[in-house]
SEKOLKOL-145466 format. One record per residue (C-alpha): residue number from 1; x, y, z. Coordinates in Angstrom, 3 decimals, always signed. Each point is the difference from the previous one (the first is absolute). Layout:
N
NUM  X  Y  Z
...
//
This chain:
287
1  +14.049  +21.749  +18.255
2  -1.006  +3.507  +1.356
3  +3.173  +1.027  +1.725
4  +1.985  -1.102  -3.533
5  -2.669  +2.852  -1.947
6  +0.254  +2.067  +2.716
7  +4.391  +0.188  -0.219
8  -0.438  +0.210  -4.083
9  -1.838  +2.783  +0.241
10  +2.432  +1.406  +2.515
11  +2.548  -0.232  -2.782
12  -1.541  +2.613  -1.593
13  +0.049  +2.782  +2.464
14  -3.986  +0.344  +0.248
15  +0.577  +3.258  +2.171
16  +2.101  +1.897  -2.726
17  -1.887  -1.558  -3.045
18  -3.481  +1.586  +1.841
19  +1.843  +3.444  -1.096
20  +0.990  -1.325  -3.074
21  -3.290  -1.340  -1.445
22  -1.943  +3.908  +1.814
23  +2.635  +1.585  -2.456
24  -0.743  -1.990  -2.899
25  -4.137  +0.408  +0.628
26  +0.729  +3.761  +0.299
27  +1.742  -0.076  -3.898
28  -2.781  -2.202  -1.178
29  -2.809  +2.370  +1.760
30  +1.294  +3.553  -1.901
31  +0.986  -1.694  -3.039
32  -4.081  -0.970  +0.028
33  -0.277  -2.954  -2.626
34  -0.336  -2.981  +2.191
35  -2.610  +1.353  +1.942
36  -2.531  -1.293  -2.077
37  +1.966  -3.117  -0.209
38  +0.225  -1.087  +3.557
39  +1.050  -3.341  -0.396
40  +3.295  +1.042  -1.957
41  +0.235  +2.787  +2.455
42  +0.479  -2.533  +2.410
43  +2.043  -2.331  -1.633
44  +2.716  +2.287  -0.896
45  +0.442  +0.607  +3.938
46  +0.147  -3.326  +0.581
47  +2.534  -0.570  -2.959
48  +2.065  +3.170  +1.862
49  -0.362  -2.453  +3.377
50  +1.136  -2.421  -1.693
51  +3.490  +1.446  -2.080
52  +0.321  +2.282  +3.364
53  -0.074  -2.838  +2.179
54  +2.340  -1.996  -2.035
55  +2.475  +2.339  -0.158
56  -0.065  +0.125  +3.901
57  -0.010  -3.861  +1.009
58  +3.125  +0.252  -2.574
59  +1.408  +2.749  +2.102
60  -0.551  -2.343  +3.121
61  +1.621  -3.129  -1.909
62  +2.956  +1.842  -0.697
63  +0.192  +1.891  +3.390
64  -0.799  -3.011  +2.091
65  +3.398  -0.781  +1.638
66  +0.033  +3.755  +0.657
67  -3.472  +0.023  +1.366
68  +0.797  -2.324  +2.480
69  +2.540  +2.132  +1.292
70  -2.089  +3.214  +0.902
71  -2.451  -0.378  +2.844
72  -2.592  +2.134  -1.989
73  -0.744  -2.703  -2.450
74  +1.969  -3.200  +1.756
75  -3.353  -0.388  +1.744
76  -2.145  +1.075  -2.593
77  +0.412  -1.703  -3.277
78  -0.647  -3.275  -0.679
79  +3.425  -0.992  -1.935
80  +2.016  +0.825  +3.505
81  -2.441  -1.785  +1.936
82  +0.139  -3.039  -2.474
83  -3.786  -0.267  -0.662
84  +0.539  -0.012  -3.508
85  +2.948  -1.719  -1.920
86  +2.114  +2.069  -2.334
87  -0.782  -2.151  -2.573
88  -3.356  +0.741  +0.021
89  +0.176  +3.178  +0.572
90  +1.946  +0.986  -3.605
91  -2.598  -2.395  -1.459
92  -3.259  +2.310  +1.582
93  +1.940  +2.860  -0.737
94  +0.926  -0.472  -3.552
95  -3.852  -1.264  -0.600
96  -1.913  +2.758  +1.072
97  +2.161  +1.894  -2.173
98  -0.305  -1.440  -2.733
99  -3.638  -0.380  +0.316
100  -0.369  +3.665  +0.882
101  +2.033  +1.079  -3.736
102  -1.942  -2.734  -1.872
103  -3.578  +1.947  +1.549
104  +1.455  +3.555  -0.802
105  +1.126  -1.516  -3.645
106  -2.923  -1.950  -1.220
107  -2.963  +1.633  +1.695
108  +1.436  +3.907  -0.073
109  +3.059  +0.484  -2.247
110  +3.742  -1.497  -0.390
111  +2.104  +3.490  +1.117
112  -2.242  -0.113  +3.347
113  +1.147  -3.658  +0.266
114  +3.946  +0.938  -1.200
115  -0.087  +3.259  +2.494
116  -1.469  -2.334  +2.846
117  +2.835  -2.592  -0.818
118  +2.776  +2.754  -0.103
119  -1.104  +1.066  +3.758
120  +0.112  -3.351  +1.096
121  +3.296  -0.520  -0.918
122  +1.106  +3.599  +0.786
123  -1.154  -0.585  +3.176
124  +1.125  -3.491  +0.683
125  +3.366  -0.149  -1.601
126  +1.449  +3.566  -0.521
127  -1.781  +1.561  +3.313
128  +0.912  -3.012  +2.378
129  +2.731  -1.452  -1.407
130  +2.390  +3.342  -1.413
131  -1.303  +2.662  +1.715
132  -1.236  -0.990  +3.368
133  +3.494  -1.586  +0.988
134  +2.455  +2.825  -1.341
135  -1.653  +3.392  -0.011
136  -2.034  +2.292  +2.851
137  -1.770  +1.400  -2.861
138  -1.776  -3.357  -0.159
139  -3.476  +0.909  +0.489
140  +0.312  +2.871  -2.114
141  +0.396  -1.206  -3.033
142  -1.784  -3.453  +0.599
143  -2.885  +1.835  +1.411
144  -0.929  +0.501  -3.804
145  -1.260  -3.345  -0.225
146  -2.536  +0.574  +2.925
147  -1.074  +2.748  -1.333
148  -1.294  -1.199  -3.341
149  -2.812  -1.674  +0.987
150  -2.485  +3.384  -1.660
151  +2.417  -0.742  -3.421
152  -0.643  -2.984  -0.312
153  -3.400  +0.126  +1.118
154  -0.689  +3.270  -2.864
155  +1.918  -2.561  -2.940
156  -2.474  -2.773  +0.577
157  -2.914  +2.097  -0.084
158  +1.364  +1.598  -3.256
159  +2.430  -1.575  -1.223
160  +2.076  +3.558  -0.203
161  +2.087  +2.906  +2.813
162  -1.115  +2.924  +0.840
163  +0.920  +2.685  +2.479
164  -2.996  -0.941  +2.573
165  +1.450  -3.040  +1.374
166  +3.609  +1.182  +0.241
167  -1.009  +2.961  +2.149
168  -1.258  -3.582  +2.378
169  +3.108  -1.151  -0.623
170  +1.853  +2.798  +1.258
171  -1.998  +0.483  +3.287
172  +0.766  -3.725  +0.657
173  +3.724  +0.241  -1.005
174  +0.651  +3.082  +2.251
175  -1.885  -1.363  +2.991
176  +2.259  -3.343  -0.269
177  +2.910  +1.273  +1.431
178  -1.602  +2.416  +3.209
179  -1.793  -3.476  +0.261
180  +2.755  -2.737  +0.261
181  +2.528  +2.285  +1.498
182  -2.377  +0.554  +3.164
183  -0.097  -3.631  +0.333
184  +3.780  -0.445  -0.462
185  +0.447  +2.536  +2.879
186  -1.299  -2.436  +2.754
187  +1.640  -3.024  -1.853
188  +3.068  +1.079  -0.881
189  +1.827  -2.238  +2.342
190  -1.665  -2.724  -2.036
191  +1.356  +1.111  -3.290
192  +3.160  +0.868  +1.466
193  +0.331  -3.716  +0.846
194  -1.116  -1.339  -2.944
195  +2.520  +1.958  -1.407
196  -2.432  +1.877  -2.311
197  +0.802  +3.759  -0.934
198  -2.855  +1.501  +1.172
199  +0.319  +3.826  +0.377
200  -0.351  +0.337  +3.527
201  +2.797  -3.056  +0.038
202  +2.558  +2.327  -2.355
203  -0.954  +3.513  +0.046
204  -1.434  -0.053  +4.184
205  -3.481  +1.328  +1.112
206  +0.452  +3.482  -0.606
207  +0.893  +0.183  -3.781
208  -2.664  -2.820  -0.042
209  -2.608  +2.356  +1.201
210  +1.380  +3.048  -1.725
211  -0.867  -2.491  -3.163
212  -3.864  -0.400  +1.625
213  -0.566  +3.571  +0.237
214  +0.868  +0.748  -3.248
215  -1.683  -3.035  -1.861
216  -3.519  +0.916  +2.314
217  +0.442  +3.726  -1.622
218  +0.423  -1.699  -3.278
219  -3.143  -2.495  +0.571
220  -2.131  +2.991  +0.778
221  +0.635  +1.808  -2.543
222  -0.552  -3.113  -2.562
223  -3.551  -0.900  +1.593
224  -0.757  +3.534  -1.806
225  +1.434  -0.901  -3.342
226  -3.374  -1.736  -0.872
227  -1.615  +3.354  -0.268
228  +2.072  +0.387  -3.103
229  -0.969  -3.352  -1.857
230  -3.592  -0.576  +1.141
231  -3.239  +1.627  +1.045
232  -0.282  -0.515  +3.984
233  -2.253  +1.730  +2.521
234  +1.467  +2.478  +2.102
235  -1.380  -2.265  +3.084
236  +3.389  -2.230  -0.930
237  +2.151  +3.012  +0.502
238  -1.398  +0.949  +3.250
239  +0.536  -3.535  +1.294
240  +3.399  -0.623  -2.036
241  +0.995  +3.549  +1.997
242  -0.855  -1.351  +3.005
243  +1.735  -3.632  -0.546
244  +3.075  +1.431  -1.131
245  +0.115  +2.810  +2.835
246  -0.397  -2.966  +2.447
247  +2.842  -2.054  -1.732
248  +2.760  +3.539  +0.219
249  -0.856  +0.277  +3.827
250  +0.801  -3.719  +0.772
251  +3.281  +0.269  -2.206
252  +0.732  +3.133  +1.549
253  -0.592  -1.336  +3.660
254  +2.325  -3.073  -0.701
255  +2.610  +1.801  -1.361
256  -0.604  +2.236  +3.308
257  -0.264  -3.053  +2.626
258  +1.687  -2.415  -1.651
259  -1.437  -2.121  +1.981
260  -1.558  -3.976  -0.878
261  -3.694  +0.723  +0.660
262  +0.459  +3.122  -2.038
263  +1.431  -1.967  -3.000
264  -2.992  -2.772  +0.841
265  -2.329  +2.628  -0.423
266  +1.102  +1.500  -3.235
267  +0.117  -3.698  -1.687
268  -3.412  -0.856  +1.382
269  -1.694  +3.587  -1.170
270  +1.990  -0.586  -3.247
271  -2.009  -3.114  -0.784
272  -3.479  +1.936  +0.978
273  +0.954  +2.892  -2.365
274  +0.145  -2.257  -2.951
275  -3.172  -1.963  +0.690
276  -1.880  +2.974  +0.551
277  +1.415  +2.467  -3.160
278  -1.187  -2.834  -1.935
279  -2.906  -1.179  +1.529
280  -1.104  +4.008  -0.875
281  +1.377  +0.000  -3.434
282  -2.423  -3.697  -0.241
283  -2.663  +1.930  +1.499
284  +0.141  +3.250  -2.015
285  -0.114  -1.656  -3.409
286  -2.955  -2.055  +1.011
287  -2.006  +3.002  +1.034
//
């Protein structure tokens, strides 16, 4: 029975919706309402688990025949390896979905539950199904539905948008592509085999990391942005300085090497830098 809960949960991405649900506390923590309401606080991140995760074991439904073509997740995820049927699969997927719109509509508001429902499907259908198959600029524009985890987050607490959680939204949105493009460095042979037009694949490693460097520039200068719509300590600036001086050297030293550790390095830091601009935003409005 364990091993089954343990591979559902794997259809989810647990790793990736970690970042997800840090970005959507951080929203929650400077918008400042659920605070004194912790048990909504927490069950709006566990809604954004839930419509997040859907929207991935979707992506692996759809992607499983190419999945089991790339080494990176042949071995990994649990539709490949047959420890879950397809079957069920769509069934978890579309349920914790559902579940997590009906929690954002009846407990919170209906346009958190209709904006959580338009990134699952965004993400699902348009992102995997158009976009990943026929253009480079793939994670580009799907990165937007990653990236509005603080949105959505901000609408349920409110019920309304304002520029606070966009400026989230950005940082999230410019770090996808440095992000997923330093993985598809050292796995390009895999997309190249699935036939998927990753960058690397079409445009080869140096545009590829000409597209890193740029992006990381464009990150930086985003994780600053917040000064503009909300009141943070000058503690975050320091450390957001320091991140995103961190993040320029790596792209700058794999666009130098070129090398597979280098592009290793700059996807692993990429991860760190997210968790920890967060984690200080979370802390800062706390304090």
């Amino acid at each position: 029975m364990f091993p089954k809960i343990k591979h559902f949960i794997n259809l989810t991405k647990p790793t990736i919706m970690l970042l997800v649900i840090i970005t959507g506390a951080a929203s929650l923590i400077l918008e400042g309402s659920m605070l004194m309401r912790p048990f909504h606080f927490l069950l709006i991140l566990f809604a954004l688990y839930l419509t997040g995760g859907s929207a991935n074991a979707l992506n692996q439904y759809f992607e499983r025949d190419i999945d089991s073509k790339m080494s990176r997740t042949a071995k990994r995820r649990p539709l490949p390896q047959q420890q879950i049927s397809p079957v069920y699969a769509l069934i978890f997927s579309i349920s914790i979905g559902v579940t997590g719109v009906l929690i954002f509509g009846f407990f919170f508001n209906w346009f958190s539950a209709m904006l959580s429902l338009a990134t699952i499907l965004f993400y699902s259908l348009f992102y995997t199904l158009l976009l990943k198959p026929n253009t480079p600029q793939n994670i580009v524009i799907g990165g937007a539905a990653g990236a509005m985890a603080p949105v959505g987050a901000w609408v349920a607490a409110t019920g309304t948008m304002e520029l606070a959680p966009w400026v989230l939204f950005l940082i999230v949105f410019f770090w996808t592509p440095p992000h997923f493009w330093a993985l598809a460095l050292f796995y390009k042979d895999d997309y190249r085999k699935a036939q998927l037009p990753m960058l690397p694949v079409v445009s080869g490693d140096k545009s590829t990391l000409n597209q890193i460097l740029i992006y990381s520039w464009i990150l930086v200068a985003s994780s600053f942005a917040i000064f503009v719509s909300y009141k943070i300590s000058i503690i975050y600036g320091v450390i957001a300085i320091i991140l995103g001086g961190i993040f320029l050297i790596k792209s700058y030293q794999a666009k130098m090497e070129m090398t597979e550790s280098r592009y290793r390095s700059l996807f692993g830091y990429s991860i760190l830098y997210l968790m920890i601009l967060f984690t200080v935003i979370i802390i800062d409005g706390i304090i």
